[in-house]
TIPAGU-202483 format. One line per field, with one value per residue: x, y, z of N, C-alpha, C, O in turn. Coordinates in steps of 0.02 Angstrom, whole numbers, m for minus. Example, Ala and Ser with C-alpha at 12.3 -4.5 7.8 and 13.67 -1.06 7.14 Angstrom:
2
n.east: 660 642
n.north: m284 m112
n.up: 390 354
ca.east: 615 684
ca.north: m225 m53
ca.up: 390 357
c.east: 660 645
c.north: m165 2
c.up: 390 394
o.east: 712 670
o.north: m166 57
o.up: 423 402
//
This chain:
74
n.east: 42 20 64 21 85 55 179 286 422 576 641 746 705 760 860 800 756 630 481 388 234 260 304 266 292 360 261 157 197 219 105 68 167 82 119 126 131 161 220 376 530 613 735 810 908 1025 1003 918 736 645 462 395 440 415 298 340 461 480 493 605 660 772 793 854 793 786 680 636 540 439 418 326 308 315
n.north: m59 118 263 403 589 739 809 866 813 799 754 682 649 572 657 803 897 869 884 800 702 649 484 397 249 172 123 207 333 336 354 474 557 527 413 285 114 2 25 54 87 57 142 183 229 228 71 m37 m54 m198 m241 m311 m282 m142 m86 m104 m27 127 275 404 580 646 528 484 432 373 351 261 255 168 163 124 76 99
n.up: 0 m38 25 6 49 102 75 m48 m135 m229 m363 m499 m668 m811 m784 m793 m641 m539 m468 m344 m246 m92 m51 m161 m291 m382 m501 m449 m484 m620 m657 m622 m687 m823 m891 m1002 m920 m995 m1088 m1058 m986 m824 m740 m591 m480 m547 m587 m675 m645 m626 m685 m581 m491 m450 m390 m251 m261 m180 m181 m154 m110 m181 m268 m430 m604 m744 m877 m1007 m1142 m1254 m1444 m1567 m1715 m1901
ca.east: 0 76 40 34 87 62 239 337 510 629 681 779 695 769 890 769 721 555 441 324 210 316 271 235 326 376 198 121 257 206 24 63 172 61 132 86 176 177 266 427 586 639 806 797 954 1070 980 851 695 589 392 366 461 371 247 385 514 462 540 641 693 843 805 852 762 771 635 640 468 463 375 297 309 381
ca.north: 0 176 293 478 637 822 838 857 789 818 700 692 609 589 721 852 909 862 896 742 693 597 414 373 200 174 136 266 405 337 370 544 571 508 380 200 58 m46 76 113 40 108 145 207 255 183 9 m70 m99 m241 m228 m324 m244 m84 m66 m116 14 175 338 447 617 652 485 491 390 348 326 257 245 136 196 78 105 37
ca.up: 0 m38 74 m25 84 46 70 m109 m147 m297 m389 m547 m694 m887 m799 m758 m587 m539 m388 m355 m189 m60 m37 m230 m287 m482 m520 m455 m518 m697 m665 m603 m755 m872 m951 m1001 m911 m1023 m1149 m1029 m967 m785 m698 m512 m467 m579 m560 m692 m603 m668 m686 m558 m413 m471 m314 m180 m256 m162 m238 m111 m116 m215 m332 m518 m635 m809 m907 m1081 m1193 m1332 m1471 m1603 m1790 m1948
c.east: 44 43 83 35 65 132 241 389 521 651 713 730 726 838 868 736 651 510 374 298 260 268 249 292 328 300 166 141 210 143 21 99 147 63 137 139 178 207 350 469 592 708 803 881 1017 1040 919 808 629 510 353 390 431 352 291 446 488 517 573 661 757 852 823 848 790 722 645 574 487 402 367 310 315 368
c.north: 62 208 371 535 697 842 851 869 804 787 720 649 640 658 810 861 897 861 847 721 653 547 384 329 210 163 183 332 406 337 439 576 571 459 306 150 24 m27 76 48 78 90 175 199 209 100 0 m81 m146 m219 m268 m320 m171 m34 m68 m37 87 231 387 503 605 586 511 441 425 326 325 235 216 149 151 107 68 86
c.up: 0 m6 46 48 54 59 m10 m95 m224 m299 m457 m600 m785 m853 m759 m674 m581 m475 m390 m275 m153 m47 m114 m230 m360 m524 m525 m488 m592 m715 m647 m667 m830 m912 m933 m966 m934 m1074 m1132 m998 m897 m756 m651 m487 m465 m602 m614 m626 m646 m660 m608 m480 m408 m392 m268 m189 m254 m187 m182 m138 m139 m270 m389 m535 m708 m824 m972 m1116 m1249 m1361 m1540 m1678 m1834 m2012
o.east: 98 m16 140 m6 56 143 185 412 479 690 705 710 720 859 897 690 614 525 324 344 302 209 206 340 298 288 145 104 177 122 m33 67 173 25 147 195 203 224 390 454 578 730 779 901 1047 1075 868 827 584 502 297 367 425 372 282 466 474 574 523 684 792 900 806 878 809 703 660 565 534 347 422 321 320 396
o.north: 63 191 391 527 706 902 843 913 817 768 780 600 695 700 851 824 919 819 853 723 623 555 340 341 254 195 209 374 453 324 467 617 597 451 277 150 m21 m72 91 m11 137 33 227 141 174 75 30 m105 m127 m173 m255 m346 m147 14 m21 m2 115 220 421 495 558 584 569 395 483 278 377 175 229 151 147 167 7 76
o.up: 31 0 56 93 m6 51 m36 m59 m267 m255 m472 m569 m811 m893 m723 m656 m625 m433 m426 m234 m186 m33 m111 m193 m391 m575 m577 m512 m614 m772 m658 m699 m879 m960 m879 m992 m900 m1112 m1176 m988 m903 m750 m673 m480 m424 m646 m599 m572 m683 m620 m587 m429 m351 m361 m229 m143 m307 m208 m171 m194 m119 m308 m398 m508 m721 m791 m1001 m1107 m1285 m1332 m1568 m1687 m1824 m2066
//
């Protein structure tokens, strides 16, 4: 269970600074960012994280993430 604050923390993502609720986990981040999980690769500080550690890996102040989107075509 995540347990959202009204604090906000700063994290890094792609690079950029980013101000996001404290207590959000890699799931939830990518529902506050918008974007599809099933589109995206993540990295949490330095570290692949698989899909299915997701919910357990809680996001801390001062994280940096990677996010990579794969984008369909041909």
């Amino acid at each position: 269970m995540v347990n959202h604050t009204t604090e906000t923390v700063e994290i890094r993502v792609n690079g950029e600074p980013v101000k996001v609720p404290g207590g959000l986990n890699i799931a939830t981040l990518l529902g506050h960012l918008g974007l599809a999980p099933e589109r995206v690769a993540v990295e949490l500080n330095r570290r692949i994280v698989r899909l299915p550690e997701w919910e357990a890996a809680e996001i801390q102040a001062g994280a940096e993430l990677e996010i990579v989107q794969f984008v369909g075509g041909g």
